[in-house]
C-alpha positions as a Python dict, from the first residue, in 0.01 Angstrom:
ca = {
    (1, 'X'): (0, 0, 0),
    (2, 'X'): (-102, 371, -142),
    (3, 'X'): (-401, 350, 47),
    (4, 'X'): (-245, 259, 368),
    (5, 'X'): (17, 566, 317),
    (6, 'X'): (-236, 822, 302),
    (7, 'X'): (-465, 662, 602),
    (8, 'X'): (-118, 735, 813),
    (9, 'X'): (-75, 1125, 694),
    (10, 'X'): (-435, 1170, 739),
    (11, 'X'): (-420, 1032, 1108),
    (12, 'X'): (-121, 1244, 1180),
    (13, 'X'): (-297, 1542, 1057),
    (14, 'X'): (-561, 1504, 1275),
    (15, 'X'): (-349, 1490, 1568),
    (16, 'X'): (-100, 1795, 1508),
    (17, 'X'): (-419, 1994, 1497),
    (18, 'X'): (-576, 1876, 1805),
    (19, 'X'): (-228, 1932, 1998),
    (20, 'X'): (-230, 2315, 1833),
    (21, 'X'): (-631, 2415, 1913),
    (22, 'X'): (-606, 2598, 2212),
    (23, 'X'): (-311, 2805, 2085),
    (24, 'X'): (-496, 2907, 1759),
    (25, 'X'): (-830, 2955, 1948),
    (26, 'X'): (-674, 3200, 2178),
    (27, 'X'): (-485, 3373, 1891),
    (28, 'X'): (-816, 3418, 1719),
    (29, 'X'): (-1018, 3572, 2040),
    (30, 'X'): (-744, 3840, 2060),
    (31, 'X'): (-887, 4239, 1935),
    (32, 'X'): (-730, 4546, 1967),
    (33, 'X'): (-787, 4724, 2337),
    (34, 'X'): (-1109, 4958, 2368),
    (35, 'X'): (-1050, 5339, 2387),
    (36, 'X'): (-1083, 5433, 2731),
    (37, 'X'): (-1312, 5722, 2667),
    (38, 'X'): (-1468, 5947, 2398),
    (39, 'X'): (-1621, 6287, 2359),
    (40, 'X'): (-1808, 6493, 2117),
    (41, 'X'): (-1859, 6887, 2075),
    (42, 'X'): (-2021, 7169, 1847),
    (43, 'X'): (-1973, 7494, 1750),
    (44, 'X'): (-2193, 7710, 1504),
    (45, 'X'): (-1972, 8009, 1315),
    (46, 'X'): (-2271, 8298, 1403),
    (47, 'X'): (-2474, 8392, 1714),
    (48, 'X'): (-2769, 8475, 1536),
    (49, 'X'): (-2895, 8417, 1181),
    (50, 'X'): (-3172, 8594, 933),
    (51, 'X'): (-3380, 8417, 705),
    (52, 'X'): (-3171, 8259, 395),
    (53, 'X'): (-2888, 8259, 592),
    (54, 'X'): (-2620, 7944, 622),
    (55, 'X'): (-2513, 7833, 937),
    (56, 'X'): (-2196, 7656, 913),
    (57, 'X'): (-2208, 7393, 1240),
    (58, 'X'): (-1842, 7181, 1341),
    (59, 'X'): (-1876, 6874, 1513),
    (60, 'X'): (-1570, 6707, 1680),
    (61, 'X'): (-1532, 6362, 1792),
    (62, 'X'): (-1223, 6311, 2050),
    (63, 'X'): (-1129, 5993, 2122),
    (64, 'X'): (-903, 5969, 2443),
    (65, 'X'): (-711, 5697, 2637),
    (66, 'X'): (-577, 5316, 2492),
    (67, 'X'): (-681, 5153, 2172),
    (68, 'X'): (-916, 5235, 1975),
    (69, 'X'): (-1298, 5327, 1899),
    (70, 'X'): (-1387, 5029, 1689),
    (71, 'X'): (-1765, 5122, 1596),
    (72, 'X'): (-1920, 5390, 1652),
    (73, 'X'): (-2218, 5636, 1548),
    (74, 'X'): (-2236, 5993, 1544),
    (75, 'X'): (-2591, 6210, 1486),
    (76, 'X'): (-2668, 6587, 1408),
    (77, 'X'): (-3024, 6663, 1480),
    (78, 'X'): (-3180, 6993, 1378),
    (79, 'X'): (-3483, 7191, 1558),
    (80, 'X'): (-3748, 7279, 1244),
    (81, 'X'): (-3652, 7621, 1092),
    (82, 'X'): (-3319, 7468, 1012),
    (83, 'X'): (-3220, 7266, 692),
    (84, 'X'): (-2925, 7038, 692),
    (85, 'X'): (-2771, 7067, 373),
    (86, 'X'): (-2597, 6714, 349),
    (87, 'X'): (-2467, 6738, 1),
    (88, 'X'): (-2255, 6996, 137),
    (89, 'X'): (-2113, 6856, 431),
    (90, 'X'): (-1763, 6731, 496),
    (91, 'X'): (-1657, 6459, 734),
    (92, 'X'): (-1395, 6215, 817),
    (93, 'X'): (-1302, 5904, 577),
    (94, 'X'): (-1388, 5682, 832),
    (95, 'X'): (-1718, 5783, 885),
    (96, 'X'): (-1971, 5743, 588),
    (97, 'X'): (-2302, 5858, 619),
    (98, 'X'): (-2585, 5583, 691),
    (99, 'X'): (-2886, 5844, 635),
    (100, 'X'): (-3006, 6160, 628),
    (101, 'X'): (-3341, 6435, 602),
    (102, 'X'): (-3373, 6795, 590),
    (103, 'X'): (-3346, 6786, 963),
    (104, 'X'): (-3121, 6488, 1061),
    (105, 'X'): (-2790, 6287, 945),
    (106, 'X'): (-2641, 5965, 1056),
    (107, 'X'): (-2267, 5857, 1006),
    (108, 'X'): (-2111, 5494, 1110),
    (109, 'X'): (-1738, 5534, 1207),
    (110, 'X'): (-1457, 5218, 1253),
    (111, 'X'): (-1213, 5196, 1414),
    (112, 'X'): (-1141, 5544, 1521),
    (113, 'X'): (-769, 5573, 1681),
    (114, 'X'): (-698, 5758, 2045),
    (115, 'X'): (-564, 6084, 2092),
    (116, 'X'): (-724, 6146, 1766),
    (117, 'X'): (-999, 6410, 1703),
    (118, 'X'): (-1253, 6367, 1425),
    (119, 'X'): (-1393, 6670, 1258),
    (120, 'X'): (-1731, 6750, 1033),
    (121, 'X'): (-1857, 7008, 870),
    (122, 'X'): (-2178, 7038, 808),
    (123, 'X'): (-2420, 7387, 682),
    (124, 'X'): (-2754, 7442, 724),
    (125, 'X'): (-3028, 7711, 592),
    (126, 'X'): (-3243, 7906, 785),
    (127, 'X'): (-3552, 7868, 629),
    (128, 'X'): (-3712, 8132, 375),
    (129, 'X'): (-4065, 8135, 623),
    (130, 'X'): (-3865, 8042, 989),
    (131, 'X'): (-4008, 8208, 1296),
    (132, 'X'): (-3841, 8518, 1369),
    (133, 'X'): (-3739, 8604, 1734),
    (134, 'X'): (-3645, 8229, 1873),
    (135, 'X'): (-3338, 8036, 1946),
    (136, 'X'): (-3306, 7717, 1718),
    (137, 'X'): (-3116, 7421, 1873),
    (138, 'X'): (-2833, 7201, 1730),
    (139, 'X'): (-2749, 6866, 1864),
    (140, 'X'): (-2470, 6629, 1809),
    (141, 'X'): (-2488, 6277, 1969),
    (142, 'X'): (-2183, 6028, 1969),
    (143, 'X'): (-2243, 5606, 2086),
    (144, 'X'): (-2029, 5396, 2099),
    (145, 'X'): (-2207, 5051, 1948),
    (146, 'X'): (-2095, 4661, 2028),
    (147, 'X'): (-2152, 4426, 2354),
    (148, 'X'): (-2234, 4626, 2624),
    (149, 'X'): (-2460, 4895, 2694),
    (150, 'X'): (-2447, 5175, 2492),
    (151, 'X'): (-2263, 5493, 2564),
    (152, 'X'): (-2368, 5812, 2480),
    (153, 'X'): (-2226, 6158, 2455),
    (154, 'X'): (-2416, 6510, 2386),
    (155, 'X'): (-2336, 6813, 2261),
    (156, 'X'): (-2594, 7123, 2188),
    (157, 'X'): (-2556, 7469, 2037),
    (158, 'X'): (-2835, 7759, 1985),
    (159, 'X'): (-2855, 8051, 1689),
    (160, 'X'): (-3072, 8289, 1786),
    (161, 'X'): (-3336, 8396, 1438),
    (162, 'X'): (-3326, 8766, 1439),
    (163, 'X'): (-3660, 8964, 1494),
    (164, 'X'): (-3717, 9295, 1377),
    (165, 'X'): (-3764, 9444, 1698),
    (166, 'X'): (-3807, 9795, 1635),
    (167, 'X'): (-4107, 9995, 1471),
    (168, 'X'): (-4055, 10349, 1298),
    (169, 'X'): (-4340, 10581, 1178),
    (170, 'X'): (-4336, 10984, 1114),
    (171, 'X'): (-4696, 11139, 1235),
    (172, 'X'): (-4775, 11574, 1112),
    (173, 'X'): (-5095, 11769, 1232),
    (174, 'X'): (-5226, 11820, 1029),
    (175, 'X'): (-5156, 11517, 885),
    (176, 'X'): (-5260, 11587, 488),
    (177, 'X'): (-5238, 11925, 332),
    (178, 'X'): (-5123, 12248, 510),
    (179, 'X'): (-5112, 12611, 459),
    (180, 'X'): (-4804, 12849, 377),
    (181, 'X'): (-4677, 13054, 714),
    (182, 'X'): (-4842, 12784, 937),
    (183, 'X'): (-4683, 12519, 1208),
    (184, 'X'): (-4702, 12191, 1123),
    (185, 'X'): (-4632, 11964, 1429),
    (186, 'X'): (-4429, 11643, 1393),
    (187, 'X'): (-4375, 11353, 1606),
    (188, 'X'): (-4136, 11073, 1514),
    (189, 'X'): (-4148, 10738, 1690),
    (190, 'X'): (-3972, 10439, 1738),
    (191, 'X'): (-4105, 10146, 1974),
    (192, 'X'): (-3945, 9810, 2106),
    (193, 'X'): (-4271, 9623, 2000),
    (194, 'X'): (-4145, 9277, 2219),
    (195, 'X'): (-4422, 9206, 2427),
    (196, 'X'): (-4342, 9199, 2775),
    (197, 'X'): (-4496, 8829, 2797),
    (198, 'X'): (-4185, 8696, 2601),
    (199, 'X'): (-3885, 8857, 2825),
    (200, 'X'): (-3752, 8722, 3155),
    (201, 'X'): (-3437, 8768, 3259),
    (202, 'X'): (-3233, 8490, 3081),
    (203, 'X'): (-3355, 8625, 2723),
    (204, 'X'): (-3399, 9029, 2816),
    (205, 'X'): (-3056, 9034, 2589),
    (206, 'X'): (-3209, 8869, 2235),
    (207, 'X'): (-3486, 9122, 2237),
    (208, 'X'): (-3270, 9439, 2326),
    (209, 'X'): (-3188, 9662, 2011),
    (210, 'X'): (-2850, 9825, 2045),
    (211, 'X'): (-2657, 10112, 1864),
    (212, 'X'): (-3014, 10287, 1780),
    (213, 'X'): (-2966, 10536, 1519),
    (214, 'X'): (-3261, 10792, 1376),
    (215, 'X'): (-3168, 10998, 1126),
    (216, 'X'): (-3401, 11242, 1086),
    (217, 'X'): (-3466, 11456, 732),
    (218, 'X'): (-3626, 11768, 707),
    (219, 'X'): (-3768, 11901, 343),
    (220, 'X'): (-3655, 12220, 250),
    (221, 'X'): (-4016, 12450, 283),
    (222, 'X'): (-4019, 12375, 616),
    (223, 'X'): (-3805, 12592, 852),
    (224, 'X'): (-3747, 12418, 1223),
    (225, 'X'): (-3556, 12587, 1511),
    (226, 'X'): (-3169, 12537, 1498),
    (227, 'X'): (-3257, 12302, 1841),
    (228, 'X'): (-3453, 12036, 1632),
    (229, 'X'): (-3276, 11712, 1636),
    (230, 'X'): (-3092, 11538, 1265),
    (231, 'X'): (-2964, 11237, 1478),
    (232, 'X'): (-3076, 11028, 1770),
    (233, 'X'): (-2828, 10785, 1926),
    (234, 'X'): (-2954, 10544, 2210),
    (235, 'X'): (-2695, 10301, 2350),
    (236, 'X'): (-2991, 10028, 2381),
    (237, 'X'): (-3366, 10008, 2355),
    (238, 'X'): (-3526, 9761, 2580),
    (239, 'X'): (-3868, 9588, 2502),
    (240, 'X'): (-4132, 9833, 2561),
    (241, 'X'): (-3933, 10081, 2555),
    (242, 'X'): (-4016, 10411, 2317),
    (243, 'X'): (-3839, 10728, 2177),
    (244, 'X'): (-3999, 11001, 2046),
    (245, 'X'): (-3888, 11371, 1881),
    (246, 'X'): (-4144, 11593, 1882),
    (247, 'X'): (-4101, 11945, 1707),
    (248, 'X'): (-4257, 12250, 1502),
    (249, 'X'): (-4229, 12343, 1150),
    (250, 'X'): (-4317, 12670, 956),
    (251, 'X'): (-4439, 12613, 619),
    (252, 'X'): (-4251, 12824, 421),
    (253, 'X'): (-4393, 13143, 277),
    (254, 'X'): (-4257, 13132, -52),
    (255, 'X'): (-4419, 12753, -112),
    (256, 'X'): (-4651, 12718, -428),
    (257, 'X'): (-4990, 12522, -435),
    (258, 'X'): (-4949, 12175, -475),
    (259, 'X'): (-4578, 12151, -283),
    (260, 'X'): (-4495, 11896, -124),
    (261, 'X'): (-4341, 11948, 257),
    (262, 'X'): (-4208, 11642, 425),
    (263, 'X'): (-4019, 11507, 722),
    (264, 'X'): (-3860, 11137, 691),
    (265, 'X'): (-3699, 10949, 958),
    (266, 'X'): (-3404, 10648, 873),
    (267, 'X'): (-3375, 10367, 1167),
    (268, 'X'): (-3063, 10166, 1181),
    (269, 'X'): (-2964, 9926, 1496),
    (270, 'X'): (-2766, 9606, 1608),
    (271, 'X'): (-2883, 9297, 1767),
    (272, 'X'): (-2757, 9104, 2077),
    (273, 'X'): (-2483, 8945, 1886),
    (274, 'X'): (-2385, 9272, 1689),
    (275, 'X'): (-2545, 9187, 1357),
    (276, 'X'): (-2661, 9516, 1164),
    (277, 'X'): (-3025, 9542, 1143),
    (278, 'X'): (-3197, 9813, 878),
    (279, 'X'): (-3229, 10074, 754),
    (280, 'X'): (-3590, 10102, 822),
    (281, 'X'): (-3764, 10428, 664),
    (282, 'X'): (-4105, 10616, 688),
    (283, 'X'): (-4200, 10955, 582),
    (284, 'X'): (-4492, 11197, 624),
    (285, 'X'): (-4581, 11470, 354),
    (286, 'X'): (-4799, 11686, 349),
    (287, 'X'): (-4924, 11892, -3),
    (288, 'X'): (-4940, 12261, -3),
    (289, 'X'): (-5286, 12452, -18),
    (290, 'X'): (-5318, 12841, -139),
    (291, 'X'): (-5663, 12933, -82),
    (292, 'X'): (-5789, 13029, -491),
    (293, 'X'): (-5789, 13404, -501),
    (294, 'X'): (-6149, 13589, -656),
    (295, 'X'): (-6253, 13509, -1050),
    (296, 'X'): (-6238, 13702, -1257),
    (297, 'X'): (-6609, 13683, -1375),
    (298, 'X'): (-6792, 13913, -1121),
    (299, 'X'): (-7129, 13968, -1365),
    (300, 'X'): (-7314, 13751, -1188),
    (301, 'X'): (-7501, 13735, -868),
    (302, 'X'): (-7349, 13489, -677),
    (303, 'X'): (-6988, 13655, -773),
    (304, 'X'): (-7104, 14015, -666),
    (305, 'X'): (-7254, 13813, -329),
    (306, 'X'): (-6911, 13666, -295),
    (307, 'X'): (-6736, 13987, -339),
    (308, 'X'): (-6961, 14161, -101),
    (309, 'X'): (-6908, 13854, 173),
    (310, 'X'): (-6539, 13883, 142),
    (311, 'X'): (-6536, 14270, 199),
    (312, 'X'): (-6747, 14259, 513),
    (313, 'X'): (-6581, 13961, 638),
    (314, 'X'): (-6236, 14175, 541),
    (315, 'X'): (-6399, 14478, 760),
    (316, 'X'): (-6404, 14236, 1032),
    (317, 'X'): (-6074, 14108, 1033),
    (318, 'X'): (-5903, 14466, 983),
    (319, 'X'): (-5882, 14550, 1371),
    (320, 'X'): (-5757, 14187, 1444),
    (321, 'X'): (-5491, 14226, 1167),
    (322, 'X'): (-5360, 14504, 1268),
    (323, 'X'): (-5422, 14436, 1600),
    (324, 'X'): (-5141, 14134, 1572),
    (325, 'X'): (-4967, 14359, 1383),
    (326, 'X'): (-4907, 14598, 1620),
    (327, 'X'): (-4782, 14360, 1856),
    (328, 'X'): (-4407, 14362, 1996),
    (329, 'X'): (-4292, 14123, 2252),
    (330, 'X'): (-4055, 14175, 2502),
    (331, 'X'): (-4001, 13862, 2729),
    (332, 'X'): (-4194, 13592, 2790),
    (333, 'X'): (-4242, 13330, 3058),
    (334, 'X'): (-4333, 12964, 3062),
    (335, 'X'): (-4435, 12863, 3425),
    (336, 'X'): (-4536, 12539, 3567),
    (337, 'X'): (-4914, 12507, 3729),
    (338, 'X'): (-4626, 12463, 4030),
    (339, 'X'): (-4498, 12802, 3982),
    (340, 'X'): (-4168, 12675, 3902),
    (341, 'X'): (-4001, 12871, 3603),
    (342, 'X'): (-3963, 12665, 3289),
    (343, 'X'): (-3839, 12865, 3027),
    (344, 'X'): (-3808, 13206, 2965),
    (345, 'X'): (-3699, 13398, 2680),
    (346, 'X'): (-3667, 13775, 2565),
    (347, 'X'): (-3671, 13938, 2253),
    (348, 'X'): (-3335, 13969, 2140),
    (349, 'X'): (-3000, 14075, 2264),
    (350, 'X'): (-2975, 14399, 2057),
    (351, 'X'): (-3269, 14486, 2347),
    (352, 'X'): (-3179, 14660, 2656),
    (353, 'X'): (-3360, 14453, 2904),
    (354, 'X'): (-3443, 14602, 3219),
    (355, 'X'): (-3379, 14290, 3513),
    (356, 'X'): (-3481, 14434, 3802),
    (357, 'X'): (-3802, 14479, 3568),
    (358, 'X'): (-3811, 14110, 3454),
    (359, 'X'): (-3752, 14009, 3826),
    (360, 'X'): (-4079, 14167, 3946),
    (361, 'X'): (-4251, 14027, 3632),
    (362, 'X'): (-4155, 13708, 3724),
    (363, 'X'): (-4255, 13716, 4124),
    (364, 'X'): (-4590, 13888, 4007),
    (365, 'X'): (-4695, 13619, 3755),
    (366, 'X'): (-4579, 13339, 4063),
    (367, 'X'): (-4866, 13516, 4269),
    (368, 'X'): (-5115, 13525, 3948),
    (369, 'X'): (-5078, 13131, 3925),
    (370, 'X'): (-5107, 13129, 4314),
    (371, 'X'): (-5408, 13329, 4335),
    (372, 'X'): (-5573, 13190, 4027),
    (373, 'X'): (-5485, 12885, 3887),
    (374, 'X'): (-5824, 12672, 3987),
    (375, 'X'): (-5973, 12868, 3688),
    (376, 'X'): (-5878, 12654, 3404),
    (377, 'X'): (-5754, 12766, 3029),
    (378, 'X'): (-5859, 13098, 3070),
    (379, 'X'): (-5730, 13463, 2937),
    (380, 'X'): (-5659, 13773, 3125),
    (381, 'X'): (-5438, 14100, 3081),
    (382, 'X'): (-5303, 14348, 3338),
    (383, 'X'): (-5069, 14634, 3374),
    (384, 'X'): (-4743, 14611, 3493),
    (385, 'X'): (-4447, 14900, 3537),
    (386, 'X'): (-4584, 15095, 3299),
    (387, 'X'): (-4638, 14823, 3010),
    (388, 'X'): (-4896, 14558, 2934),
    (389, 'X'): (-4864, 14143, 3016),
    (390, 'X'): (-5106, 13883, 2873),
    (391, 'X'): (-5208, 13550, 3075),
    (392, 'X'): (-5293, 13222, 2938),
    (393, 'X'): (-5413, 12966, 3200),
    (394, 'X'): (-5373, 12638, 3045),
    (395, 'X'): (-5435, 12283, 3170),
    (396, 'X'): (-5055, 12199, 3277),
    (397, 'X'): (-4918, 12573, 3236),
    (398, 'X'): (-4921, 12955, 3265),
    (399, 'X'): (-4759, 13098, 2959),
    (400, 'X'): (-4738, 13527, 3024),
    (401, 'X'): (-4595, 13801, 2802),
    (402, 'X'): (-4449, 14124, 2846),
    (403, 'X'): (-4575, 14383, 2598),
    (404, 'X'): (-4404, 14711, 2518),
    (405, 'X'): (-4622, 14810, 2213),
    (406, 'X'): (-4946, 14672, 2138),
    (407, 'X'): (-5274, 14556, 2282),
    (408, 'X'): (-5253, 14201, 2515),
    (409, 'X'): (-5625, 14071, 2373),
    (410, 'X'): (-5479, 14016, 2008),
    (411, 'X'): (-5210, 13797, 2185),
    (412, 'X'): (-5430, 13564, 2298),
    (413, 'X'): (-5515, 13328, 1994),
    (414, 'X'): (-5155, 13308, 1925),
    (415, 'X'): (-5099, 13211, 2322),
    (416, 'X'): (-5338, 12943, 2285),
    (417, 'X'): (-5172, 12832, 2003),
    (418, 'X'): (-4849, 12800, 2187),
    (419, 'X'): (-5000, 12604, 2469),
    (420, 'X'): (-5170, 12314, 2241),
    (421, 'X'): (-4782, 12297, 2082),
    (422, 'X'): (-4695, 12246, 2390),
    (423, 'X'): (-4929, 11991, 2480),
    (424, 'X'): (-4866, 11812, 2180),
    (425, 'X'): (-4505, 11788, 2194),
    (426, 'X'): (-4468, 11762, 2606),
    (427, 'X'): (-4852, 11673, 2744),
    (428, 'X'): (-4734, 11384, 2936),
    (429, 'X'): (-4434, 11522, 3070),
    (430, 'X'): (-4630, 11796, 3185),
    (431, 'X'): (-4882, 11609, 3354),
    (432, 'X'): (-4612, 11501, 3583),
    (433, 'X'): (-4322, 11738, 3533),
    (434, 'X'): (-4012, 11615, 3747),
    (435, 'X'): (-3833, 11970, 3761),
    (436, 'X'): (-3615, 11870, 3477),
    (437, 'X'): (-3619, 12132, 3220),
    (438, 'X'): (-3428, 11911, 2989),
    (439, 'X'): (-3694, 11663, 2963),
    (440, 'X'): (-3901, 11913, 2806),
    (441, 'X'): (-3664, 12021, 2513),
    (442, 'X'): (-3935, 12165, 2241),
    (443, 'X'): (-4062, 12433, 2484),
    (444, 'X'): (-3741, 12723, 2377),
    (445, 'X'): (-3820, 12645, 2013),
    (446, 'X'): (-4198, 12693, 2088),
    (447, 'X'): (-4153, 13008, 2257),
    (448, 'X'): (-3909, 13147, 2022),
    (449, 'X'): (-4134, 13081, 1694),
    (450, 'X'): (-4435, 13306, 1958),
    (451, 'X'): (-4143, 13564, 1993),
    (452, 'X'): (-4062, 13499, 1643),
    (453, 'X'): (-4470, 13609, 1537),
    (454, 'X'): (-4468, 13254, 1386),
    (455, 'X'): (-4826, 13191, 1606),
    (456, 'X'): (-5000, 13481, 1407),
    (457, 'X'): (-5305, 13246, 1222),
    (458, 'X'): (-5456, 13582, 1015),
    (459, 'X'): (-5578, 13367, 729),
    (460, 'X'): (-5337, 13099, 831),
    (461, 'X'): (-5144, 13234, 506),
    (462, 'X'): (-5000, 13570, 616),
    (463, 'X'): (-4699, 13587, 789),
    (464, 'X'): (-4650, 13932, 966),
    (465, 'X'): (-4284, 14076, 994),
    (466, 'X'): (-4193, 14109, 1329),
    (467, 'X'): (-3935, 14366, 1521),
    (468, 'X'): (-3815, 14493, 1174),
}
């Protein structure tokens, strides 16, 4: 009778569940609602990163509409150059990572709720040996995963790797050793060394250098005219694109053998996102060289011989000594081979100058370079109201002086002198002068160290008073 009893519960068991099947199987088919739509973004905290540097990246996962984002997989891929640093890296509970390498990083996320946005941090290191002078690219992927085809979103961001853009060196002449009471010419440069191959107009910006700044430092045995730049400010320096400061310096009489004279130059600038590049430096010196005055020891031949060479050769120089000596300048004139009046510049204002005088000096010198000026870099003198004038022809100019004591043929190594400063500090601009005097802004210094006697080269090592 036990038996029977259980046969009957068994039977009615397996009838109530066949009556409630199809309401359990479509109980069990039921799942939340899919989100209607998803999106992903990133952001890195800097423009432009140096070697070493961290880059911190953000990566945000929206999710939008009904339901929910049951499974789902979101990627950061780096471009080389740029290490993920994993250990690092924060993101949301929901999302553990599956994998990761120095240059990529999975994370799985469930059931991520709408109107919600997911956030990760993640930093990375520019490499110690990463290519300067490129933009490195950061990309974040979101898909969705389950039946269906897959969904995915994209999101990229680019640092730019600084490049040292700008090259600074200091050049003298002459460039090793130099002699007390003589010019020393100096040229400081600074280049945009970007090859024009590697701009076009959507990068032009990442290779410009902005807020240029060259301070330039002058040692104290050298003197330089009060015109001689200690800063140079340029708004922006394009590739290819040079400055240079070009300018004269007396060695100072007073300097000892074995000085040291020196000019230095300190470059600072900004890149295309603002980030302070520098300070570069470079210097030139040059050591001081006093020619050895005679022994003592004159007992022997070749000391007598010696002796005897230096008196002769001393008999010699006399009338060009005092020649230069002798000399006193009035005005002088710097004319383009256009006859066009560059610079001129008299002796002082305690002089009573005479302009009706310097008028006629000027219009006669315009017909000199008129009549003459297919003879190249030569000399000539000729009268003039009374007083003396000395001509140099040069290659690009006619320099001309006004004498009022003196003879004009011991002016003429000191002219020459003048015109290879010039050439040397403004030879190109010369070449093809514009008409702008300002573009040639080392001629007044020139001309003032000639009216200064600065150009006398006796010996190199004497320097003559002048108009005491």
């Amino acid at each position: 009778m036990g038996r029977l009893a259980f046969a009957w519960v068994i039977l009615l068991l397996v009838v109530a569940l066949q009556v409630a099947s199809p309401a359990l199987t479509n109980q069990s088919i039921q799942t939340s609602p899919t989100a209607t739509s998803f999106s992903v973004s990133i952001a890195a905290d800097r423009m432009s990163a140096d070697r070493n540097d961290t880059i911190a990246y953000t990566m945000w996962l929206n999710v939008t509409g009904g339901g929910q984002l049951q499974l789902a997989r979101v990627n950061l891929t780096l471009e080389p150059d740029l290490v993920l640093q994993v250990n690092a890296s924060v993101h949301p509970a929901a999302c553990p990572i599956l994998s990761s390498n120095a240059t990529f990083a999975t994370w799985q996320c469930s059931f991520l709720r709408a109107g919600r946005s997911y956030r990760w941090s993640v930093p990375a290191l520019v490499a110690a040996n990463a290519t300067l002078g490129r933009s490195r690219l950061a990309t974040a992927t979101a898909t969705e995963l389950g039946s269906g085809s897959l969904s995915p979103r994209t999101a990229q961001v680019t640092v730019w790797i600084v490049l040292d853009m700008l090259s600074l060196s200091v050049q003298a002449y002459p460039s090793s050793t130099a002699e007390r009471g003589t010019a020393v010419n100096f040229t400081v440069t600074v280049a945009n060394t970007v090859p024009q191959s590697r701009v076009n107009a959507s990068n032009e910006r990442n290779f410009t250098a902005y807020n240029v700044r060259i301070a330039i430092g002058i040692g104290p045995l050298l003197d330089v005219a009060n015109t001689t730049p200690r800063l140079v400010a340029r708004a922006n320096l394009t590739p290819g694109e040079i400055v240079t400061v070009t300018f004269p310096g007396i060695v100072a009489g007073g300097a000892a053998n074995g000085d040291l004279v020196w000019v230095n130059a300190t470059l600072l600038y900004a890149d295309m996102a603002n980030r302070s590049i520098g300070p570069g430096f470079a210097e030139q010196r040059l050591t001081i060289r006093v020619p050895p005055p005679l022994g003592p020891d004159v007992s022997s031949v070749a000391a007598v011989l010696a002796f005897a060479l230096l008196a002769i050769l001393a008999a010699v120089l006399a009338a060009p000594i005092l020649g230069e000596r002798s000399l006193t300048i009035d005005e002088v004139f710097l004319v383009h081979r256009s006859g066009i009046l560059i610079q001129h510049l008299s002796r002082g204002a305690g002089v009573k100058r005479d302009d009706d005088l310097v008028a006629s000096m000027f219009v006669a010198i315009q017909d000199f370079v008129r009549d003459s000026f297919h003879t190249v870099a030569t000399l000539d003198e000729f009268a003039f109201a009374g007083r003396k004038a000395a001509v140099l022809r040069g290659q690009h100019v006619v320099l001309a002086a006004l004498l009022s004591r003196g003879s004009p043929r011991y002016l003429f190594s000191q002219l020459k002198a003048v015109e290879r400063a010039l050439e040397a500090a403004h030879g190109p601009a010369l070449a093809d002068w514009d008409g702008r005097v300002s573009s040639l802004d080392q001629a007044g210094p020139i001309l003032e160290a000639l009216l200064a006697g600065r150009y006398g080269r006796l010996w190199g090592w004497w320097r003559w008073p002048r108009f005491s």
